[in-house]
C-alpha positions as CSV (number, residue, x, y, z in Angstrom):
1,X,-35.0,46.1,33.1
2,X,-33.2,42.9,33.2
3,X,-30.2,42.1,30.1
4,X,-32.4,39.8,28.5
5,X,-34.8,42.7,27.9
6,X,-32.3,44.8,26.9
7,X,-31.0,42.8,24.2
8,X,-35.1,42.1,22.7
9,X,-35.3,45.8,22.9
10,X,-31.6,46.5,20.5
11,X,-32.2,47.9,16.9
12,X,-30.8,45.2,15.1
13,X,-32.5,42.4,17.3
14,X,-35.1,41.8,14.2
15,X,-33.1,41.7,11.2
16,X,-30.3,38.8,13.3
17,X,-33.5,37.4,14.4
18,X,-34.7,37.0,10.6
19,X,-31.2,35.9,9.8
20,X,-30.7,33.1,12.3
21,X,-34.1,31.5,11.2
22,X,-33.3,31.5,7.6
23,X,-30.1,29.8,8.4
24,X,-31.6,27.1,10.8
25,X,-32.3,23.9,9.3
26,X,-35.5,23.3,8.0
27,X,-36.8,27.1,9.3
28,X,-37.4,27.9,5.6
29,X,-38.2,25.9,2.5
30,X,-35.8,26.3,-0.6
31,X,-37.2,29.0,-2.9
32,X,-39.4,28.0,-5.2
33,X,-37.2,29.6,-8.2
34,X,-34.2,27.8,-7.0
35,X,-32.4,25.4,-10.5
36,X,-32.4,21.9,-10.1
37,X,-28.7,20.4,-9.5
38,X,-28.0,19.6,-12.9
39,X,-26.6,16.3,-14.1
40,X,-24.4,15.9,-17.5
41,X,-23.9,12.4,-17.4
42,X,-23.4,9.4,-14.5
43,X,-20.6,6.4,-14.8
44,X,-18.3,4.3,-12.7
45,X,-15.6,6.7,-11.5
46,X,-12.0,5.1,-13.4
47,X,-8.5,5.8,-12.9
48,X,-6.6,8.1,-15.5
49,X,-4.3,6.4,-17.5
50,X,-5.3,2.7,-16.4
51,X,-6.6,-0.7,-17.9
52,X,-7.1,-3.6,-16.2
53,X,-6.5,-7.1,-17.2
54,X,-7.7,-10.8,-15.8
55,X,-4.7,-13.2,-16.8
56,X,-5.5,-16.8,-15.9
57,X,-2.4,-18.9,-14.8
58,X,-0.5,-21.4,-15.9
59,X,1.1,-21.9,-12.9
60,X,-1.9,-22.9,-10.7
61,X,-5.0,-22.3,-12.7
62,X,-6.3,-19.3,-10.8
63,X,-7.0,-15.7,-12.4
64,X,-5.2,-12.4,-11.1
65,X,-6.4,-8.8,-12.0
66,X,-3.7,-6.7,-12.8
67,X,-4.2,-3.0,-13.0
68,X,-1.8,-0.8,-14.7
69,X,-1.6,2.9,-15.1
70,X,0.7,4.8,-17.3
71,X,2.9,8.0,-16.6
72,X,0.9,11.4,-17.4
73,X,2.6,12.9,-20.8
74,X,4.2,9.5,-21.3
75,X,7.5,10.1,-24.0
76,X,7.5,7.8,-27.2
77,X,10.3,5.7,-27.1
78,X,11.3,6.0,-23.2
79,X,11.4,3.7,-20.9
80,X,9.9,3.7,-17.1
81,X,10.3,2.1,-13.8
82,X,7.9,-0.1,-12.5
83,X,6.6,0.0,-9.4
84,X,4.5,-3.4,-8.4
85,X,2.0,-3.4,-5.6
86,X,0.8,-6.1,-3.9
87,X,-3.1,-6.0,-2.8
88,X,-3.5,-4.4,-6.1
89,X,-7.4,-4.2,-5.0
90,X,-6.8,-2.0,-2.6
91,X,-4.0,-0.3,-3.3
92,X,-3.5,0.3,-7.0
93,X,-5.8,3.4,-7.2
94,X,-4.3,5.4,-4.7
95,X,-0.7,4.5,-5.6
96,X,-1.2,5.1,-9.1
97,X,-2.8,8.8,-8.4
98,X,0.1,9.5,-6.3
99,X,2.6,8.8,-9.0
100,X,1.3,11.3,-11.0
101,X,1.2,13.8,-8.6
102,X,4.6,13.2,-7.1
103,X,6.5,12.8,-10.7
104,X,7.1,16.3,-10.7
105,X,9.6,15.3,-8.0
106,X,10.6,12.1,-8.6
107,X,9.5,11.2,-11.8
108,X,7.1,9.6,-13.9
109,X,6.4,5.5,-13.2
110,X,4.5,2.7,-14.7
111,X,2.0,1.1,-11.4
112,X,1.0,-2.3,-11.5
113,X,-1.4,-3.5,-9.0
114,X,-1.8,-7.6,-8.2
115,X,-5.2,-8.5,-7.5
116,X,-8.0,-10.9,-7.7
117,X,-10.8,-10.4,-10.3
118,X,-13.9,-9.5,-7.8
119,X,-14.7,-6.7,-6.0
120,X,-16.2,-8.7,-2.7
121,X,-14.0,-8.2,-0.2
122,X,-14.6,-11.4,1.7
123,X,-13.4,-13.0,-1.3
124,X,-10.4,-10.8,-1.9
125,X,-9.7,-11.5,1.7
126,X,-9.9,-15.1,1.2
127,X,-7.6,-15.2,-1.5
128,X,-4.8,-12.8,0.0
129,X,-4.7,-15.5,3.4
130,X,-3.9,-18.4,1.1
131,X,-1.4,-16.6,-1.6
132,X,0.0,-13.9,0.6
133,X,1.2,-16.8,3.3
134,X,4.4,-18.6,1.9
135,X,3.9,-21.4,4.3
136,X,0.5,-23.4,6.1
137,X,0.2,-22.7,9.8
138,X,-0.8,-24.3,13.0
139,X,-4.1,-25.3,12.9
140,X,-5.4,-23.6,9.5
141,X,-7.5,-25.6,7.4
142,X,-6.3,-26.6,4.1
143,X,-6.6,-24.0,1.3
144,X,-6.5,-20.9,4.1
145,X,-2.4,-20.4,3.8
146,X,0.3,-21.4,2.2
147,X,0.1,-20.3,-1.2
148,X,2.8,-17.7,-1.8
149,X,5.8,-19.0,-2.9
150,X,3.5,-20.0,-6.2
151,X,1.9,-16.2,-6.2
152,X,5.4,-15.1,-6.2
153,X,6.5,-17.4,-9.1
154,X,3.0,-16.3,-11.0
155,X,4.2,-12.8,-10.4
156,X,7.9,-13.1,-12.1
157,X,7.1,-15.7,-14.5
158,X,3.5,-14.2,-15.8
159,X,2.7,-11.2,-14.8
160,X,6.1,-9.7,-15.3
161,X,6.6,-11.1,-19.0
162,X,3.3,-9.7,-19.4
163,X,4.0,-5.9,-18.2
164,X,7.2,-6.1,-20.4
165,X,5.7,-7.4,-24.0
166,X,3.0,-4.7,-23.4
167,X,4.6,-1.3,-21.6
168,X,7.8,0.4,-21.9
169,X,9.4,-0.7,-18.9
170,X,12.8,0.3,-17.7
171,X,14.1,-3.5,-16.5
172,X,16.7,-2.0,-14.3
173,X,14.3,0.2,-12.1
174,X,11.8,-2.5,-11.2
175,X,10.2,-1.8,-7.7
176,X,8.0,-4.1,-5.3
177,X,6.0,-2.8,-2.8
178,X,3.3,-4.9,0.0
179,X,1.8,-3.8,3.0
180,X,1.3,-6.5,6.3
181,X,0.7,-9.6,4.1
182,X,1.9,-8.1,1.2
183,X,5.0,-7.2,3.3
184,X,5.8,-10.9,4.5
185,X,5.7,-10.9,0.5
186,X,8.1,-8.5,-0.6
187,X,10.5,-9.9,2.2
188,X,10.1,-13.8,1.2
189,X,11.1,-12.3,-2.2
190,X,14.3,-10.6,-0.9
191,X,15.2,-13.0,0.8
192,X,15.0,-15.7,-1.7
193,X,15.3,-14.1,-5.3
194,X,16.5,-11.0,-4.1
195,X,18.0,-10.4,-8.0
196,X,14.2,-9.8,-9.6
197,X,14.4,-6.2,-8.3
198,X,16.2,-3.4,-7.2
199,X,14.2,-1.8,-4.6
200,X,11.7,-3.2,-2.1
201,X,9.3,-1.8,0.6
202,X,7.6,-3.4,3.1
203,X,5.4,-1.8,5.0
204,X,3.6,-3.2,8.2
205,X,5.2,-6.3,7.8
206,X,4.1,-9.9,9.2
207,X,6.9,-11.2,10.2
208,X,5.1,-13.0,13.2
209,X,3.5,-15.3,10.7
210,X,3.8,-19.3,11.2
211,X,6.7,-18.3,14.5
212,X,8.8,-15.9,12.0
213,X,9.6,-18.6,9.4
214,X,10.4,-15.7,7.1
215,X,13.6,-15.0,8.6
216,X,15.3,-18.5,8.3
217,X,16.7,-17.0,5.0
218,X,17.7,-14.0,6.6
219,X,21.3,-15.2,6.8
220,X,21.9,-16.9,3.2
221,X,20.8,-13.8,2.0
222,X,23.1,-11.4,4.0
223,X,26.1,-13.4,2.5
224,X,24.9,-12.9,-1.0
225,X,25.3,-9.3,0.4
226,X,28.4,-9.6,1.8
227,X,29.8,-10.9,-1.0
228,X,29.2,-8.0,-3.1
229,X,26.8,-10.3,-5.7
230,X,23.8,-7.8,-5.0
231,X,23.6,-3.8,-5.3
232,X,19.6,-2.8,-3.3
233,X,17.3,-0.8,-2.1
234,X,15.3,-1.5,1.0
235,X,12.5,0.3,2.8
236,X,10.9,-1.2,6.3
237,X,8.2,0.8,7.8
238,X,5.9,0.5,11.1
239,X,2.9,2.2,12.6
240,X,3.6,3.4,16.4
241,X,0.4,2.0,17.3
242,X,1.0,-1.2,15.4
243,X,2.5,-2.8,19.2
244,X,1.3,-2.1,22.4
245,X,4.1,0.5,24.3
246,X,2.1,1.1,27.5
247,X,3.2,0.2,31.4
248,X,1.3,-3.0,31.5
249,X,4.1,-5.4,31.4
250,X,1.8,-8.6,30.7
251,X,0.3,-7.0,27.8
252,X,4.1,-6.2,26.3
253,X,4.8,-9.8,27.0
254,X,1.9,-11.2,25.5
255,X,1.7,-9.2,22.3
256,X,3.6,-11.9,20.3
257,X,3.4,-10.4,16.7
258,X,6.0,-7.2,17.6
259,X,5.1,-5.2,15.0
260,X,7.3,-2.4,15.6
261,X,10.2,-4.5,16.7
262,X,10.1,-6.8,14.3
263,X,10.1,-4.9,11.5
264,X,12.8,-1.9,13.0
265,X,15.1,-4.8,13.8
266,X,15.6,-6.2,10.8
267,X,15.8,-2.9,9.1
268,X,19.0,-2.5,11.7
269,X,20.6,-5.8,11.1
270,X,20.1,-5.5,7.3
271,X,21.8,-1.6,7.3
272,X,24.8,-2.7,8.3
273,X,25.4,-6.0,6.7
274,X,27.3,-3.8,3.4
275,X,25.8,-0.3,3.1
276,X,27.7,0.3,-0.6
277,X,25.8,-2.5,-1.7
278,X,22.6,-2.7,0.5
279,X,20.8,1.0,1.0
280,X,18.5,0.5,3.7
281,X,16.3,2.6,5.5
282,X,13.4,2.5,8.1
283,X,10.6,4.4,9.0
284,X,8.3,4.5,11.7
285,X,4.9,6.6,11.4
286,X,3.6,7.8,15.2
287,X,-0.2,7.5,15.9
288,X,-0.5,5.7,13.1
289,X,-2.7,2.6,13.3
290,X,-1.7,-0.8,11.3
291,X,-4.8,0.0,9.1
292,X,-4.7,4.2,9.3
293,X,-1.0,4.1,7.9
294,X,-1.7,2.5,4.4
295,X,-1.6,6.2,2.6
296,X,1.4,7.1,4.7
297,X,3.5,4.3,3.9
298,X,2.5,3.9,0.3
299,X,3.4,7.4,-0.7
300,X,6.8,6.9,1.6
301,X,7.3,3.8,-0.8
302,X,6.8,5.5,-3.6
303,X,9.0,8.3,-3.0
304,X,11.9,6.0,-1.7
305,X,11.6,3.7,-4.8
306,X,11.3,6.3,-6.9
307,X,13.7,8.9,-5.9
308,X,17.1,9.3,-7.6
């Protein structure tokens, strides 16, 4: 008798038998007595705590979405740190639902996300090339870049005002966060009005753009530190597999955004320019791609901005 028979012929070999087929896929029909999945009620899934509002500019004429969410168990009469996040389209929600779950440690915040009023992302896209880009570049067609020195001024002049008429906002803990784009952003801001707030993070940032123009202010604003004039908060983050790290020396040479080193260098040269008055720190998240590490550097930002 061979094993195969042996194991037809066991006592149990019906009832597993029985068991496998009414597990199987599509073996047996659903019982005919089985209840319906029942459904209460269907609506757009919202964030807790949040309105959003399309404010049309002075400035330039163009309209912004801004998204704000407010601390859970919000005090009367207190007042709350801001934290502003650039690509408010894609990053509001999941900054916002972070806040709440980390204010147990760090405490409750006010989020404010800076966005465009569509949800196509082509357009959204489209409009973050132009105002996310403080200069034009070689060969891009008009309109495609060079819009954000005006998104920044639209930011401080409008939205800003805006956020403190409406919300109690603490104006001493005010907090800028962007990501690649958004993090050319946060550093043109630094680097030129570096007194509008008192921490930034910039994460994945583009310093490549338009031959690292970004960094021609680098030096006025390390005197302003030097000289004592500022007291900040900085935050520079990578993904390890933002730059290619590999044996192939042509590849190294070629890759001429430097990701990594871009953004870990000046997080060097800035630490030790005046630590007592500028607190800077770097971070660099492994296996991480430059569009996989959006969560991990968001909820690093928050904590950093946010932590006493």
């Amino acid at each position: 008798m061979t094993s195969t028979t042996r194991r037809t012929n066991h006592p149990c070999f019906g009832l597993l038998l029985l068991c496998a087929l009414a597990l199987a896929p599509g073996t047996m029909a659903r019982a005919a007595d089985a209840p319906e999945t029942q459904v209460i009620a269907e609506s757009n899934a919202t964030v807790p705590r949040a309105k959003q509002y399309d404010i049309k500019s002075r400035i330039n004429g163009e309209t912004y979405r801004v998204f704000v969410s407010t601390p859970f168990k919000a005090e009367p009469g207190k007042r709350y740190p801001v934290f502003y996040v650039i690509d408010g389209n894609w990053y509001f929600a999941p900054a916002s639902i972070n806040a709440t779950e980390s204010s147990y440690e760090v405490g409750p915040v006010i989020v404010v996300g800076i966005g465009f009023p569509t949800d196509d992302n082509d357009q959204i896209q489209q409009r973050r090339s132009f105002e996310l880009t403080p200069w034009s570049a070689p060969g891009a067609k008009p309109g495609e870049c060079g819009g954000g020195d005006v998104y920044l001024r639209v930011l401080d002049e409008e939205i800003r005002p805006f956020i403190n008429a409406h919300y109690a906002v603490d104006p001493a803990r005010q907090i800028l966060y962007g990501k690649s784009l958004g993090g050319l952003m946060v550093l043109r801001q630094l680097f030129t009005h570096p007194e509008a707030y008192a921490a930034y993070i910039s994460a994945s940032p583009s310093i490549w753009f338009n031959g690292s123009a970004v960094l021609k202010d680098e030096a006025a604003f390390i005197k302003h530190v030097k000289d004592g004039q500022l007291r900040l908060r900085v935050l520079i983050t990578a993904a390890g597999n933002e730059q290619y790290r590999g044996p192939n020396l042509i590849r190294k040479m070629t890759d001429q955004s430097r990701m990594i080193d871009n953004a870990m260098d000046l997080a060097d040269r800035l630490a030790i320019v005046n630590p007592t008055s500028l607190q800077v720190e770097k971070a660099l998240f492994p296996d991480e791609s430059h569009t996989s590490v959006s969560l991990a550097a968001l909820g690093r930002g928050l904590y950093f901005g946010l932590k006493p």
